[in-house]
N, C-alpha and C positions, 0 to 999 in steps of 0.2 A: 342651284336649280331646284324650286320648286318639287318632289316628286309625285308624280300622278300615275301610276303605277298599269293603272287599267283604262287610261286615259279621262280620269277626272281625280283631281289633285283634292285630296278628302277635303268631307266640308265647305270648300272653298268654290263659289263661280267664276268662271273664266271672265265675266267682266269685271270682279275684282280681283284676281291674279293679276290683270292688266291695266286698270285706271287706279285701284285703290296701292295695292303694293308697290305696283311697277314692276310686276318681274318681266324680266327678258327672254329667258326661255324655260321650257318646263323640260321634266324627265320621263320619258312612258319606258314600258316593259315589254320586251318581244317575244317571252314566254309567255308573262299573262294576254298578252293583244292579243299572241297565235292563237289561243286557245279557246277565248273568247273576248271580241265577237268573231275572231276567225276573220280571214285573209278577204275572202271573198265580199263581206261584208264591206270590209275598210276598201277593199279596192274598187267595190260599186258605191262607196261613198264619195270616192276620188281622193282616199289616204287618208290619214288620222286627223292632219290639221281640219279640215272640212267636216268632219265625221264628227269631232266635239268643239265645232267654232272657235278654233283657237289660229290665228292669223299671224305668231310669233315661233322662231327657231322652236323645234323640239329634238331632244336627242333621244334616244332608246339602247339601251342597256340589251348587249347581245342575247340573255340569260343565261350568260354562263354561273353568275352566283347562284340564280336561282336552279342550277342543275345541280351547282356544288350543295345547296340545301336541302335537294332532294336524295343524300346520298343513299336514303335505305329503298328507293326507288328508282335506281338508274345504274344503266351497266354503260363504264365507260371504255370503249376499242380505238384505232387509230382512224376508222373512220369516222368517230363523233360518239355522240351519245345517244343510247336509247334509255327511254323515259316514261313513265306511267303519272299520265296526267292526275294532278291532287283535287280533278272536278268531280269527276267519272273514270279513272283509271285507264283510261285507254291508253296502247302504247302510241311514240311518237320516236322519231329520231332526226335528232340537232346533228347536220354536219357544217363545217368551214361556208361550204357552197351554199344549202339551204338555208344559212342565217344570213348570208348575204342577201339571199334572195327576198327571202322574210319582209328586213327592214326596209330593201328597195319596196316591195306593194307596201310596207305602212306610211313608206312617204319622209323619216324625219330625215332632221337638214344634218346632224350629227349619228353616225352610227359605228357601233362598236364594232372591234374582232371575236371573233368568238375562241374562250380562253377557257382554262382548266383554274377554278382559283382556290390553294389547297388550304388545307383548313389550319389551324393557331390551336395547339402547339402541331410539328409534321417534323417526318426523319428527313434528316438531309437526300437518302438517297431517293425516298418519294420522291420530294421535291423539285430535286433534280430532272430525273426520270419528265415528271408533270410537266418542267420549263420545257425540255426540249421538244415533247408533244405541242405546246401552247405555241412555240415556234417556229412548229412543222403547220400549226393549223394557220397559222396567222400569214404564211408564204401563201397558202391555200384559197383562206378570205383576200388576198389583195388580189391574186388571179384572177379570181371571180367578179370581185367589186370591176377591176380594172376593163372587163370584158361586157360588163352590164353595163345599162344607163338608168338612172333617173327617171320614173316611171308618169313622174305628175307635170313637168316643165320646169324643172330648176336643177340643180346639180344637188349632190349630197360628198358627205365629207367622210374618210374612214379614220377613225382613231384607234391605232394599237395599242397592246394593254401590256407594261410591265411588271411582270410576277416574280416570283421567286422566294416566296415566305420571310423568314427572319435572316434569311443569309446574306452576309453583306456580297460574299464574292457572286454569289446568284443572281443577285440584284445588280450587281456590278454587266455581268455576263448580257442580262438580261435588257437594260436599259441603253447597251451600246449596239444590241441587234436592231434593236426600235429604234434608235436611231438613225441608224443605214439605210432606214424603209421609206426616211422622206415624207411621211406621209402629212396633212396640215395640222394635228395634232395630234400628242400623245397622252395618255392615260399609265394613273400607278393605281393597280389593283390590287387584293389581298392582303389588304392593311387595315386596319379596323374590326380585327374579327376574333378579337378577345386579346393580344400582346399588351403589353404595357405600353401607355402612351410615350413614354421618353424613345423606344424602340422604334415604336411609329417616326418619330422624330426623325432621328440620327438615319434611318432609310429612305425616310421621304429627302431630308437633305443631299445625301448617300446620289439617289437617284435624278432628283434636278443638277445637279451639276455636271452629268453627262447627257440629259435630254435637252436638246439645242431651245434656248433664250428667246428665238423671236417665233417659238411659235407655243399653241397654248398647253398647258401641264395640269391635267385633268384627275386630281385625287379621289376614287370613286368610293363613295358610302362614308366620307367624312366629312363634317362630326359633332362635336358641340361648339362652341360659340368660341372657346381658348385652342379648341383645335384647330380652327380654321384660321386663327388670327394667328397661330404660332406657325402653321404652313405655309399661310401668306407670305409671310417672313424668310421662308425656306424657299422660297418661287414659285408656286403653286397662283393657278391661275382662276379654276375653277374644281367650285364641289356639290354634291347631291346626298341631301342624307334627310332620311324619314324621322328623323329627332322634333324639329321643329313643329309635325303634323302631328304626329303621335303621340308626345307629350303633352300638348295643345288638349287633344279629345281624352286627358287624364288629368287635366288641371293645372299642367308644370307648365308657368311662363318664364318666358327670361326678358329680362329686361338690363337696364342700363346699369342698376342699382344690385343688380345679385337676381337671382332664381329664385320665385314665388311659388308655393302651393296656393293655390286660391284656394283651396276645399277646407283649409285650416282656420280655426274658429277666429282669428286674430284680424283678419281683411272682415267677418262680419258687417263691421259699423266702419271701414274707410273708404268713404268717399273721394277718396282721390280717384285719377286716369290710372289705367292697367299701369301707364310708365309715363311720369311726368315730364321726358324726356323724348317721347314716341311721338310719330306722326304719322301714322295709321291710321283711318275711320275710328277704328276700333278703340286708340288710345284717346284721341280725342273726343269721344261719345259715349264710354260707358265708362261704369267706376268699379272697381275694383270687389265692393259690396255687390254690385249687383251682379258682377260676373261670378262670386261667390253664390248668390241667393240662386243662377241659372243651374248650376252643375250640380248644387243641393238637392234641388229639383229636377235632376234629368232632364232639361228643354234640351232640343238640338239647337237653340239658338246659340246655349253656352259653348258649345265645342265649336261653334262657327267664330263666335267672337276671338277666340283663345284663339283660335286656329292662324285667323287674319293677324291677330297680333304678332304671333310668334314668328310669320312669314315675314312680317314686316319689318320684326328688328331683326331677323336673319339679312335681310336684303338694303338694309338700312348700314348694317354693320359691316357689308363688304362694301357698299358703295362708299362710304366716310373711310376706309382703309385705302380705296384706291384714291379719294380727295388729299388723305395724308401723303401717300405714297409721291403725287406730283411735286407738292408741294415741300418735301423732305422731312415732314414730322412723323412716320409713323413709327419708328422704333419706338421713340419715349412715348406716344401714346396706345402704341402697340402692349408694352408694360402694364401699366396702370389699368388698361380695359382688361385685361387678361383676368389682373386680382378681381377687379370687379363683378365680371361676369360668371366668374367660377364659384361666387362663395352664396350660400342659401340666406335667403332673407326672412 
């Protein structure tokens, strides 16, 4: 999923998120939404989708990360958290109930539980202590979701979020409460936030094999391009992660062949596609020199072009995992893409 954080996914326009890429749906944030343009706005808009012309699923991200990033900012109690906005400082406070309520005015079709997500490395007794609060909050958000409706004419969907840091029994504890809850999908949180990737691994496996198979397993904030293709692998169904944008508006492409710096003197003079292997506006349209000669130059056209790309072989490369997937080749080419895409060109 695409991330559009403030409800425009960088660099990028919503008509090419949607005819050039193809993405299916994007990601907003309901810390940054609430905060600005603020509730009132989206709900005289008639909700987010209408508000930035975007006519595809969106999900929104409770902002529990972004409270946990706030941490020299925010005092956390059992009724939620209070918060000093990083616009203007003013305080706020996030509880179970009012994120619920939040994401109902912003309208997405996907919405989170609001969760405590602790930080890489944490004491086991934190930790602990945090799952069971995250828990208690998430009985909390279903009450509430369960008691509210759908503010625009469609339904919406609640995903609960499995935490529990590096502990397997945590994780264990954690992943079979979420699944008790029923609910149409679930989500593994607090992974990605500095552990070693092999650790990401063995819990993200750890964890899909007690979050039930026919419904979807949402890896939140992963990752790079080997990451996603080795959790693919592990049952993971869906991911979101600002890699793809953000590396884009810095020069880092990834492509079929290995990981590119365009800003290094060496693409100067090649004229070849971004990725000879892409099918993107972007790869089919400009060459690799000249996306070099943009970023040299500061044009915002360069971080557009990089941008589109980098979405494209993101979206490009789960789509051909799920064409292997039917067809029964992706492990062995699950392998091989892996070297490929990991190593710098």
């Amino acid at each position: 999923m695409p991330v559009g954080t403030v409800g425009s996914v960088k660099a990028v326009h919503q008509r090419e998120l949607a005819d050039d890429i193809k993405a299916q749906i994007i990601l907003g944030n309901t810390y940054h939404l609430y905060l600005r343009p603020g509730l009132d706005i989206l709900s005289g808009a008639g909700g987010l989708h209408k508000f930035i012309g975007w006519d595809k699923p969106i999900l929104t991200d409770s902002g529990g990360f972004q409270v946990y990033s706030l941490s020299h900012r925010r005092k956390l109690t059992e009724e939620g958290v209070t918060f000093a906005s990083h616009i203007d400082g003013s305080k706020h406070l996030f509880t179970p109930e009012n994120v619920m309520d939040i994401q109902r005015s912003i309208g997405a079709d996907i919405i989170m539980v609001f969760d405590e997500c602790t930080p890489w490395p944490c004491e086991k007794e934190y930790a602990a202590k945090s799952l069971d609060l995250t828990h208690r909050w998430l009985k909390r958000c279903i009450t509430r979701f369960a008691g509210t409706e759908g503010r625009y004419g469609y339904s919406q969907s609640l995903f609960p979020i499995v935490q529990g840091s590096t502990y397997p029994d945590l994780r264990i504890k954690s992943a079979e409460f979420i699944a008790e809850q029923r609910c149409e999908g679930n989500a593994i949180g607090g992974l990605s936030v500095g552990e070693p990737a092999e650790e990401m691994y063995a819990l993200t496996e750890l964890v899909c094999g007690i979050l039930p198979a026919d419904k979807p397993r949402y890896l939140m904030g992963v990752g790079t391009p080997a990451n996603i293709l080795e959790c693919i692998a592990l049952g993971v169904d869906m991911f979101d992660c600002v890699m793809p944008t953000r590396n884009a508006r810095h020069g880092l492409l990834f492509t079929r062949q290995g990981i590119i710096n365009i800003k290094n003197e060496k693409w100067k003079d090649d004229f070849s596609p971004l990725d000879p292997e892409g099918t993107s506006f972007a790869d089919k349209n400009y060459t690799r020199a000249y996306l070099r000669h943009l970023m040299h130059s500061e044009e915002i056209l360069g971080m557009q072009i990089a941008t589109l790309h980098n979405l494209g072989f993101y979206l490009d490369l789960v789509k051909e995992a799920r064409r292997r997937i039917i067809d029964g080749s992706f492990s062995a080419w699950k392998d091989g893409m892996v070297k490929k895409v990991s190593q710098r060109l």
